[in-house]
N, C-alpha and C positions, 0 to 999 in steps of 0.2 A: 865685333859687329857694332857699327854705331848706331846711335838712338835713335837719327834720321830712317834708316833701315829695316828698326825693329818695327817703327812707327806703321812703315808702309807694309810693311807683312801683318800686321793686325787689320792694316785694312781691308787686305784682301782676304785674309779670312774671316772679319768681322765686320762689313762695309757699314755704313755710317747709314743711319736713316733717319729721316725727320718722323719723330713722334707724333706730330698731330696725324700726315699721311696715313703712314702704319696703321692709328688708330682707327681710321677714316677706311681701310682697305679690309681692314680684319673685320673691322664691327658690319659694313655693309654685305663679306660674306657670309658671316653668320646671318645679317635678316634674311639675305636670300635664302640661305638652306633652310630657316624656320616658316617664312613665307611659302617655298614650294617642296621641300619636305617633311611638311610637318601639320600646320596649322590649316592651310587655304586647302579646299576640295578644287579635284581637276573638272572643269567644265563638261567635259564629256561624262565620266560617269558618276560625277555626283561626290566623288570619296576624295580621303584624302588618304596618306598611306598607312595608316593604322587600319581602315574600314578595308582596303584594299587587301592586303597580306592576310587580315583576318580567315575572310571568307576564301584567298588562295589558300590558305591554311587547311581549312575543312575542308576545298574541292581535294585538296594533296590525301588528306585522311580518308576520303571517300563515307563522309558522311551525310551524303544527302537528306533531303525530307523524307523520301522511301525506304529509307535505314532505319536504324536502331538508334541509339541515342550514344554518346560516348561523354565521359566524365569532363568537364571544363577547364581543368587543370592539364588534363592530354591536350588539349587543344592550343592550351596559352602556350605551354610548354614546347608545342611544335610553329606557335605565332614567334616567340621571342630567340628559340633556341638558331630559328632558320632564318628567320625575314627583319624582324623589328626589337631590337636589342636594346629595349627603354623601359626594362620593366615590367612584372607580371601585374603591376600593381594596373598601370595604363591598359596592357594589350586586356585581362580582365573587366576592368568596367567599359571598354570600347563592346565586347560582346552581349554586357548584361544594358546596356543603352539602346543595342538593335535589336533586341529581345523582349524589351518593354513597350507592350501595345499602346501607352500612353507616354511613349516618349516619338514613338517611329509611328507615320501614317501605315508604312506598311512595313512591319518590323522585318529584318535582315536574316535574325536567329531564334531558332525557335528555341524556347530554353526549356526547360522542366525543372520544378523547382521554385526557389525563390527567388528572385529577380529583381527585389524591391515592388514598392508602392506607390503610388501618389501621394500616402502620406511622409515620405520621405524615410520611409525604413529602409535599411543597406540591407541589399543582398546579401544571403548567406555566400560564405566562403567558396572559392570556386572547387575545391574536392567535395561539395556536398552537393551542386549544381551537374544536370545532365544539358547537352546542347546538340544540335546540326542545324544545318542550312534548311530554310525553308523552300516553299516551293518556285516562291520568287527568284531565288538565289541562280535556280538553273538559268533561268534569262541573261544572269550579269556575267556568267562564265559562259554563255551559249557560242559555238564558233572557238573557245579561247587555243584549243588544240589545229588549229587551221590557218597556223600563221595570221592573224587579222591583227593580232598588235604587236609592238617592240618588246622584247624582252630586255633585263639588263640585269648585270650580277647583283645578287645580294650584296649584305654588308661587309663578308668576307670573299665573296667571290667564287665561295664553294656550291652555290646553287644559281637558277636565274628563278625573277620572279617578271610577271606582268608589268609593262610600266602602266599601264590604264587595262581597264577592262572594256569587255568587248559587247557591252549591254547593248541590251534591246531595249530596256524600259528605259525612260528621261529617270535616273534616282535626284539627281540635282533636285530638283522641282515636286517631285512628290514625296518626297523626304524629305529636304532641305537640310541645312547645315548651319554649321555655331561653329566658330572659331577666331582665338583673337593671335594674329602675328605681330613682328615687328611695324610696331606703328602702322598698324591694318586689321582690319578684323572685317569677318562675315556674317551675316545674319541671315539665313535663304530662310522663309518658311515653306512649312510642306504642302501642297495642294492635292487636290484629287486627282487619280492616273487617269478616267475616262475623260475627264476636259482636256487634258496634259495633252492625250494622246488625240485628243480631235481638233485643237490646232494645230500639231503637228501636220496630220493628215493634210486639213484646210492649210498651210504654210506649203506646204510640197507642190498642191493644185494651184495657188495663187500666190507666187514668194513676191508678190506686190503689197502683200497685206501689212497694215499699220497695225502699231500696237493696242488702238483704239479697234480694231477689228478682233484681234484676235482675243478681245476681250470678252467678246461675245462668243467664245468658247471657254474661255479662262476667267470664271467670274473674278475667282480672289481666292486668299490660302483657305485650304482645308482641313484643319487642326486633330491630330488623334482624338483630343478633348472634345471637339466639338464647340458647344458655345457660340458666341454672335460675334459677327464683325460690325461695328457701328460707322454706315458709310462706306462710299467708296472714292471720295476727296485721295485720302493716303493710300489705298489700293493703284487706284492708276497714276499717282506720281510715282512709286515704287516700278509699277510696271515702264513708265517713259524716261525715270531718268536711272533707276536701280537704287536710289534711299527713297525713303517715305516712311511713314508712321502709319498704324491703324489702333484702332481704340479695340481691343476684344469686351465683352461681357460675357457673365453667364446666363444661363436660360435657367428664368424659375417661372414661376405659377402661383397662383393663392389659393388656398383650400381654406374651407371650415372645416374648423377643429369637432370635430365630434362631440355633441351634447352641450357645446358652448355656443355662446355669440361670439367668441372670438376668432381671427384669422391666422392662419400660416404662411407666411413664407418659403415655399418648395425649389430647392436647387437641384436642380439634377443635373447640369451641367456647366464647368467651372474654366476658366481660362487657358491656355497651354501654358505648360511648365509652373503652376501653382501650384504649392503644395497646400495639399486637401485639411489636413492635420491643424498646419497653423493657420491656416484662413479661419476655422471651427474656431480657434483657440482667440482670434483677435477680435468675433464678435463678439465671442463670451465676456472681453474686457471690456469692450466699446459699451455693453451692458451693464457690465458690474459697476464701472467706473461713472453709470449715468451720461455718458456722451451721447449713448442711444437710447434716451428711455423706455419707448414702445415697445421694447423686447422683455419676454418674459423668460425664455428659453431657449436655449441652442443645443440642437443633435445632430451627432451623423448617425444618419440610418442606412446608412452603403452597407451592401452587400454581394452578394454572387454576381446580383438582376442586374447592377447598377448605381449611380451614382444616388445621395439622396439624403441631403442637409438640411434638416424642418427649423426653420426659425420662426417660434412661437410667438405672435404679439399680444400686449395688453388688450384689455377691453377698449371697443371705440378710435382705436388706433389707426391712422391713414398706412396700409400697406404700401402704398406710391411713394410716399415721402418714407418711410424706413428703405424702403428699396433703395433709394435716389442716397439715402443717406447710407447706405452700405457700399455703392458705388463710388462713396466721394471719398470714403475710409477706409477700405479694405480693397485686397486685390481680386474682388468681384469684378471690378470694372481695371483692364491692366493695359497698357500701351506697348506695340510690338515696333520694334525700330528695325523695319528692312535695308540691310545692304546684300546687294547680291554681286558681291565679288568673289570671284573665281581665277583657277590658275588658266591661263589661255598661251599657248603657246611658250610652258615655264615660264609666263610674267603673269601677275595679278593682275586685275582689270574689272571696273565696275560695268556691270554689263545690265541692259534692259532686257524686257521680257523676249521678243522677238529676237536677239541678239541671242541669248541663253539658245531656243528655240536652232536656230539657225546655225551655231557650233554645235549641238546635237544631232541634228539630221547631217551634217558635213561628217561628222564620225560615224556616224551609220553608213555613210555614203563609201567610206573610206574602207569599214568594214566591210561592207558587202563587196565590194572592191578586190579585198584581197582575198577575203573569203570563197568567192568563185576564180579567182586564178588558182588562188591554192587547188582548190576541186580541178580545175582545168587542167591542171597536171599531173594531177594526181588520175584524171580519167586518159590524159593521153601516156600518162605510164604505162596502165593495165590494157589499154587499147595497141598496143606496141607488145607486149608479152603477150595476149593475145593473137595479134597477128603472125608471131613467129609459132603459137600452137597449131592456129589456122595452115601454117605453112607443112606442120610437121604432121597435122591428120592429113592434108592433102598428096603426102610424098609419104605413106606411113611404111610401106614397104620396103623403101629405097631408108628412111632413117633408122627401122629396124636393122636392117643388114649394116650401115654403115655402123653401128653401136657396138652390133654382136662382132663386129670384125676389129673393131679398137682394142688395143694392150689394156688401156687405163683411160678413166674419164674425163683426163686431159687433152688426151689424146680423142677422143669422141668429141669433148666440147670446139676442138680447132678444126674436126672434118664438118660438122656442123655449120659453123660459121663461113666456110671455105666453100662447100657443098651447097650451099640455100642462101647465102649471103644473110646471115643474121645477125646480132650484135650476140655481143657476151651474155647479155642477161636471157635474151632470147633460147640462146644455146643453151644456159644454167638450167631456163624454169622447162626444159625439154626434155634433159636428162633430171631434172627432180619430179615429172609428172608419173603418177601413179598407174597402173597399167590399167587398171578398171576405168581412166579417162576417154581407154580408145574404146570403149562398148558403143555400140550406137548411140544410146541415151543420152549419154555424156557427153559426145561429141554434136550434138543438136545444142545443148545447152550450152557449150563453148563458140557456137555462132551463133546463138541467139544474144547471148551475152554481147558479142562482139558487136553486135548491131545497134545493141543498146547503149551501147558505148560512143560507138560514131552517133547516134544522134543527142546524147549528153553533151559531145566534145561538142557538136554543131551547138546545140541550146546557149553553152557555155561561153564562147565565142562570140556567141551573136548577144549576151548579156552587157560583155566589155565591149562591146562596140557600142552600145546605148546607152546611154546615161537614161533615157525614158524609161528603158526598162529595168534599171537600175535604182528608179524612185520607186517604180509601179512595186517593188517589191518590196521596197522599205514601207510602202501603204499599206502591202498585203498585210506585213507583220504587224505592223502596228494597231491594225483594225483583226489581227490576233490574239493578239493581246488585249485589245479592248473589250472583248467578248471572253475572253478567261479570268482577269484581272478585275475590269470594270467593277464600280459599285455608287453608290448615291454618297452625296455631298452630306457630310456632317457638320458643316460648321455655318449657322444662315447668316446671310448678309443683310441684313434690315437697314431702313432707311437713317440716313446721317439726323442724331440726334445734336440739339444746340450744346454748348457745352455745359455744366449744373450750372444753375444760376442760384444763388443764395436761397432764392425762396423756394426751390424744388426741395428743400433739405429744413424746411420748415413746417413744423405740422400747424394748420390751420386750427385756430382755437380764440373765441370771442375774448375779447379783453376790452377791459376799460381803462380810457386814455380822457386823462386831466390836465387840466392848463390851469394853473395860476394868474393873477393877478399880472404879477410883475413877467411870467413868461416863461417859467419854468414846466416842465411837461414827463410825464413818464407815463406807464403805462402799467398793468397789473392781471393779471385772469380774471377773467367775470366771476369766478367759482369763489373767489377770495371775502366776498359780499353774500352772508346768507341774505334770506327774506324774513325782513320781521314783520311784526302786525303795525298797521298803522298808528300813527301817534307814538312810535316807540324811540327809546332814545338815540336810535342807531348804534353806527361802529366808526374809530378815527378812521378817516381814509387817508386823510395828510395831513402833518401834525400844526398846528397852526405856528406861523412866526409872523414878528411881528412888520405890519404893512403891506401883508401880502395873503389873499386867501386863493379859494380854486373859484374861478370865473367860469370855466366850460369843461362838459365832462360829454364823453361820444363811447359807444360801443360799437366793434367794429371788429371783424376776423383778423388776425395777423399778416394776411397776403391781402386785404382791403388797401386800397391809398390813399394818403391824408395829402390832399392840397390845402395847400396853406396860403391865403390873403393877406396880404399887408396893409398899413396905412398905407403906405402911398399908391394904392392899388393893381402892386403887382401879386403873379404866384408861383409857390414854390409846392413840388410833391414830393411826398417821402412814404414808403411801406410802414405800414403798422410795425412788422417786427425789426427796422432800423429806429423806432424811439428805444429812448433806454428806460430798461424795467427796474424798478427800484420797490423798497420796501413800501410796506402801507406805509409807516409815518416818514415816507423821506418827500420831499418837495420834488426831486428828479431833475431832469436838464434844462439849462438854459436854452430857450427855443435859438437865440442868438449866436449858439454854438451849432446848432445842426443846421442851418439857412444861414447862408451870405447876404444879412441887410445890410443895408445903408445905416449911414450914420443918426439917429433920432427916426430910425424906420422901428413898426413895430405891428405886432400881430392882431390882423383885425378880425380874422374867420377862418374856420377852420370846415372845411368840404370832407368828409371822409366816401370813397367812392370804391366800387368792385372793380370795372376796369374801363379802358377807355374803346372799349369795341361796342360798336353799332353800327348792325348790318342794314339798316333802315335808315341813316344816317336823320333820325326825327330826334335824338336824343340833344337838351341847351342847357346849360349851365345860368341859373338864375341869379343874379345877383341885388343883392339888397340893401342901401345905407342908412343910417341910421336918420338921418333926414328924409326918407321917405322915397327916397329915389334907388328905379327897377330897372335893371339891366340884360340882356338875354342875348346869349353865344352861343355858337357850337361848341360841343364837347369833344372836339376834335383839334378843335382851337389852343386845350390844352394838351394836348398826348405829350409831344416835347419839348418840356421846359427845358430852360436853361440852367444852369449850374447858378447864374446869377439873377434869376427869375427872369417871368416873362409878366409884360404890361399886361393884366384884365381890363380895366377899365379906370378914365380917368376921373379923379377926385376931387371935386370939390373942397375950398379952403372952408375948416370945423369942420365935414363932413367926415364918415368914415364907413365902412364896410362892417354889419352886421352877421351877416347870414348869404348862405348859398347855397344851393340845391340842384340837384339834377331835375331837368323836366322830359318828359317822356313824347311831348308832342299835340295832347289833348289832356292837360292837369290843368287845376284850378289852385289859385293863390290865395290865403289867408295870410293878410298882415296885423300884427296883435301890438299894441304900443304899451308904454311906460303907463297911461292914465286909464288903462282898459276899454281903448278905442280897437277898432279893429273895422276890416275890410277887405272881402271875399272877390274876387275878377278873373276872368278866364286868362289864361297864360297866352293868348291868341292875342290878345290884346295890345300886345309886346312884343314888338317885331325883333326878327333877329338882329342883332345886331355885330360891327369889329371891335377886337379889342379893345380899340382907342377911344371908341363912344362913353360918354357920358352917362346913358337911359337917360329913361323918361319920369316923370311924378308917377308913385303910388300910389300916393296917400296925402292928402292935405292935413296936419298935423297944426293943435292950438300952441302958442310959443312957449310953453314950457314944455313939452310933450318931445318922447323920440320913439322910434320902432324899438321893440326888444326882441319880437320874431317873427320867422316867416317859416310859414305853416305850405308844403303842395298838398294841397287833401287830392288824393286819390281814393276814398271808399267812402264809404257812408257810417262810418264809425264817431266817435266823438270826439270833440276837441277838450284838451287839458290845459288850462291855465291854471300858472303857478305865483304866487303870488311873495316878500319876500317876507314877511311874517310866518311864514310857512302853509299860509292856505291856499287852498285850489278849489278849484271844481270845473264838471266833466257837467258839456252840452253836444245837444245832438247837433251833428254837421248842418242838419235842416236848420236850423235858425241860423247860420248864418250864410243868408241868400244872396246868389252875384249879384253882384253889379259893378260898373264902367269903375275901370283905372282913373285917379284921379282923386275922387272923391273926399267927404269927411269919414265916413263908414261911420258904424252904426255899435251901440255898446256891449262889450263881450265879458266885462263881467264888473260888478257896481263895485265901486270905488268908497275909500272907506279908513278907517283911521286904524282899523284892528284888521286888513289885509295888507295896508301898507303898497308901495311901489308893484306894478305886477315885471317881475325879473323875465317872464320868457309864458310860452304855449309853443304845445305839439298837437300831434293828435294820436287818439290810441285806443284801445280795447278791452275789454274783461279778460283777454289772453297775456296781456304784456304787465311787465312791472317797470317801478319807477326807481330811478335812485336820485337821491336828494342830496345837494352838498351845502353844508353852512360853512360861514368861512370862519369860523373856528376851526375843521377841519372836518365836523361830523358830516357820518356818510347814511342815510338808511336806505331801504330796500324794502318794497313793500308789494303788495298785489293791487293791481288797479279793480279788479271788480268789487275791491269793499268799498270802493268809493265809486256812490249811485251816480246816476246820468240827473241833471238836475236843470232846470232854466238859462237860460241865458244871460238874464241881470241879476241874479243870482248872486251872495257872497263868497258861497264856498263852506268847504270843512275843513278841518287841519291835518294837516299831513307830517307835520314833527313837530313835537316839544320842543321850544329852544327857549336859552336863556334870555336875561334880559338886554343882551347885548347883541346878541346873536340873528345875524340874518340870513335867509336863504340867498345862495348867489348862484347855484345851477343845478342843470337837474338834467337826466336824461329817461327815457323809456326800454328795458329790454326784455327780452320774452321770459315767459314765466318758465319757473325751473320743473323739472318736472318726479317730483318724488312722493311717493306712496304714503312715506310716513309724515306730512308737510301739513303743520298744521292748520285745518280750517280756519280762515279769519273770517269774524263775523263781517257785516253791511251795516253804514249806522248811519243815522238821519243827517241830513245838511241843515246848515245853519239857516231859520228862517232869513229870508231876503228879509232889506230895510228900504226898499221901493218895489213897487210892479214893475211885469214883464215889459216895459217899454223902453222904445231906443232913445239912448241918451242925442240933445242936438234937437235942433228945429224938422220942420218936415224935409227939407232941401238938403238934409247930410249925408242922405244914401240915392238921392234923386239923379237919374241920367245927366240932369243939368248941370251937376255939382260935378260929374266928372268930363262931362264936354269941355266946360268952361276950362280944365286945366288938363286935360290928356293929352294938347298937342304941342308937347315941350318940346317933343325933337329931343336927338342925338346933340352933345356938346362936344 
């Protein structure tokens, strides 16, 4: 045989194939068979064939709900032995999954035993586990003996099994499914059956209905867990296009702790498919680890009753923001990714809610369908042997004697049929009927029968001829079911919350924020600052270097915001808790890092403010330069700055921005200068103004003189000027009386070689304390009611020791602390004045005419 020959006999018993094909043809039968045998649930009942076979498994054993219980091992053993050949290990945890109330809205098998946890313990071994079907179960087999679906051989052929089940309930939808196939996967969650089953109904009466309709019986899923759905955004995209996202949370509570001031955090209800164990376990760390402070303690107190996770907080703790901050870090708060793909006619298919819906009731339709022909023949069977009985009590005489005269009841069964015209079976069930049939009694009851028959067959008939009455009856059921099944929604849908924002996961806490000289800025707790007695030497609050001290110190909540003025008169805002907090002795950040200035731009004033809401819309942003010139905006003018600020108002050449203030609508202004001039005007006085403007004159200042502060008095409390030798003193608001914008104003506290420059004024109270900065770095902290209320041209008393080189350069006011063991500081005398109670300046420096003469600068 030549080589050419052999060649060609190889081929035809080993034909040549291209490899990539091949691979291309094997690899896409196997997704198909993992795609629709395996992974995907079939559209109509929900399963896929593991869920399927199982429960044919137990209808085969006959262990219903109304039974006794049988070992789980019998069971897997007649799953894998008969139907599904992959394992005891799969067809096992497929039973102890429907078996778990908090895995299945309406669990499949009722187990007995251990079945696992929430907190992720494995079920005992399946010989230590009892099971059968629950009472649901009958629904999914109901009809299944009535011809209503295809059957197809097992995996060896030696049995048939269901291809789909012949449910009555939607399982797709109130169970939902998980499964990932070949480059495909499902995500269904499970909802409640009485909504399920009331848009169906509503789908039957109106199959015009949009998905948007039938929303309003299908709020969204209904989790065995329960827990919250946040929004319904990702609910009805899921429902219109079949992916979407939904945010779950858990449902907690805040309790007082018994015999404390402190709170608890109460979980009782935790997301689907968390496990309970290590969520407990991850706050424990979040704690340990200090990521979460507020926490003192973590328990599970689950039990029989119910779910129930006490998270203990510290003293004074915000429960909102530990909550917000357990949502941002643990799977309190978890994200459900909806795909609701299913097998549809053996092909996957992403399908929407109404589409889901609408393949459901087409399989009910289909069942019912053949459910009553099956019956329909089954009634014109016995309706047909009947009539041949009917024939044979009517001729009873004539088919006695024909019987008793037949050899054999071959021979009787062919006079029969020959004699009355019957068929075979007719003839069968005449010679099998028992003679007690032909008694009267019996023979009533075999026409009554027969009557009832022909109007079954008529009902039956006139069923398949209606499709009306063919839905009418898929409603009946399903509003049967809704009243045996039925039950309340466990999982609430509350309103779409925004997503965390940095400052939800911030606990609110006063702190003190410092600016330097050159620009540098951080911030520190208020706590970090006790209170000493006045004249004391304080504590470093920033270590001093050289050329550069602290200029301005503000106290202010951590969610407070710090607008920020520049020379060239623009602003920028930034949250208290985005400064960076640094140690007492560190300097902190360049402000030039956290704002995008300009080239030679630099920080003029610093606004710290609660928010930019005002429902009165009377709230203005006051603006003050250090040349004396007053500016007034809406505070709404500010809400959204830019990234690259936004214009406040324009600046004069040497001039610059001082101070800034929020005004209420009906406040009064005190402006205090460098030479202890000062001057009181109603903020009416100062019209609103745009950004772009200029203002107007404050204050007529002598040419060596600049503003240092501006004071809104709102109460009748006292004014504190500080001076930079470190003295001050406190006058009543009465002496400094309004008058017109404009003006010289009148003196606020006598000038002097040993008070030195006055650096700034506020105003304040016997309640509030002060903190002091020198620009060495020292900080003190003192009570204002040791220092008395005293005149108005008055020197002052000293408020800190300082070296001989050492100046006051700022200072702020913040409320007094408040503790039991704190020691009383004494009150001590002010320093005699070095002139009487008189205003510095001629008569005409507080005079109407001194501010007429220059109030009407106009806007620039």
């Amino acid at each position: 045989m030549t080589d050419t020959e052999n060649n060609d006999m190889e081929t035809e018993k080993f034909p040549r194939v291209s490899v990539e094909k091949e691979l291309q043809k094997s690899y896409l039968e196997y997704a198909m068979s993992v795609i629709v045998g395996r992974a995907l649930p079939d559209v109509r009942d929900g399963m896929k064939p593991v869920h399927r076979r199982s429960i044919f498994a137990m209808r085969e054993i006959g262990v219903n709900f109304n039974r006794s219980y049988v070992k789980s091992a019998r069971i897997v053993g007649d799953i894998i032995g008969k139907y599904h050949p992959h394992g005891d290990t799969a067809a096992y945890a497929t039973i102890v999954r429907m078996a778990q109330d908090f895995s299945m809205r309406y669990p499949l098998v009722d187990g007995q035993g251990n079945f696992g946890s929430m907190d992720g313990d494995s079920p005992a071994a399946m010989r230590y586990t009892e099971a059968r079907m629950t009472r649901i179960d009958r629904e999914i087999v109901a009809d299944l003996d009535k011809e209503t679906v295809d059957w197809i051989p097992n995996y060896d052929s030696s049995l048939q099994e269901p291809s789909v089940m012949p449910t009555k309930i939607p399982n797709l939808l109130i169970n939902g499914s998980a499964g990932i196939a070949v480059g495909m996967a499902t995500n269904i969650p499970p909802h409640n059956i009485t909504e399920v089953l009331d848009a169906l109904i509503a789908l039957i009466d109106v199959p015009d209905l949009t998905v948007h309709d039938l929303m309003g019986f299908i709020t969204g899923p209904d989790f065995p867990t329960g827990g919250q759905i946040c929004g319904r955004n990702g609910i009805r995209e899921a429902y219109e296009t079949g992916r979407g996202v939904i945010i779950m949370r858990a449902n907690t509570h805040v309790e007082k702790i018994k015999d404390s001031k402190r709170e608890a955090i109460i979980v009782t209800e935790i997301p689907y498919q968390v496990n309970k164990a290590n969520l407990v376990e991850k706050i424990s760390e979040l704690a340990k680890d200090k990521k979460i402070e507020a926490i003192s303690d973590v328990r599970d107190e689950s039990d029989r009753r119910g779910l129930r996770i006490a998270i203990d907080l510290k003293k004074d703790e915000y429960s909102e923001v530990v909550l917000n901050q357990l949502f941002s870090n643990t799977l309190m708060q978890k994200s459900f990714g909806i795909i609701m793909l299913a097998i549809v006619n053996n092909k996957p298919e992403v399908l929407n809610l109404k589409q889901i819906l609408e393949h459901f009731v087409l399989h009910r339709k289909v069942v019912v369908y053949r459910r009553t022909a099956f019956e329909l023949r089954k009634a014109e069977e016995r309706a047909h042997i009947l009539e041949g009985l009917v024939i044979a009590l009517n001729n009873l005489d004539d088919v006695v004697q024909l019987i008793r005269n037949s050899a054999n009841p071959q021979e009787a069964k062919e006079g029969l049929i020959q004699r009355f015209e019957l068929s075979e079976i007719q003839a069968q069930t005449i010679l099998d009927m028992r003679l007690q049939r032909l008694t009267g009694l019996e023979r009533e009851k075999i026409m009554q029968e027969y009557a009832t028959i022909k109007r079954e067959i008529e009902r039956l008939r006139e069923i398949l001829g209606s499709e009306v009455l063919v839905m009418n009856i898929i409603k009946d059921e399903f509003a049967e079911l809704r009243e045996t099944y039925g039950d309340d929604r466990r999982t609430e849908i509350v309103e779409a919350t925004d997503d965390l924002l940095p400052e939800d996961l911030i606990t609110p806490e006063d702190m003190a924020v410092t600016i330097t000289y050159t620009g540098y800025i951080k911030r520190n707790p208020l706590s970090l600052y006790r209170a000493q007695n006045r004249g004391g030497k304080g504590v470093t609050g920033v270590k001093a270097l050289e050329e550069d001290v602290v200029s301005s110190l503000y106290v202010a909540s951590t969610l407070d915001i710090f607008l920020f003025f520049t020379s060239f008169g623009k602003v920028f805002w930034r949250k208290v808790y985005q400064l960076p907090q640094a140690g007492r002795m560190a300097r902190g950040k360049a402000v030039v890092n956290l704002l995008n200035l300009e080239e030679n731009e630099k920080l003029a004033a610093v606004l710290p403010i609660t928010s930019f809401e005002d429902e009165s819309n009377a709230k203005t942003i006051l603006m003050v330069t250090r040349s004396g010139r007053v500016k007034k905006s809406s505070l709404q003018e500010f809400a959204r700055p830019l990234s690259r600020g936004k214009r406040a108002l324009t600046i004069n050449e040497g001039d610059e921005i001082i101070a800034a203030h929020v005004l209420n609508g009906n406040d009064t202004v005190l402006l205090v200068t460098k030479k202890g001039k000062s001057i009181h005007f109603d903020e009416n006085d100062v019209r609103t103004m745009g950004r772009m403007a200029a203002g107007v004159r404050g204050i007529r200042l002598a040419e060596d003189d600049e503003v240092v502060s501006a004071i809104v008095i709102n109460s009748q409390n006292s004014v504190l000027i500080v001076t930079a030798n470190g003295f001050g003193k406190r006058s009543p608001v009465e002496e400094y009386r309004v008058q017109g914008r404009g003006g010289k104003g009148i003196k606020g506290i006598a000038e002097s070689e040993r008070n030195g420059d006055v650096i700034g004024a506020t105003q304040v109270s016997d309640d509030d304390q002060i903190i002091l900065i020198a620009d060495s770095g020292k900080m003190i902290r003192m009570n204002l009611d040791s220092v008395r209320i005293i005149g108005r041209a008055t020197q002052g008393v000293r408020l800190i020791n300082l070296g001989d080189d050492e100046k006051v350069v700022s200072f702020d006011t913040v409320q007094k602390e408040n503790e039991e063991e704190e020691e009383e500081i004494p009150s001590v005398e002010s320093v005699e004045p070095q002139s009487d109670n008189t205003d510095v300046g001629s008569e005409t420096d507080d005079s109407p005419a001194s501010e007429e003469g220059e109030g009407d600068d106009g806007d620039q």
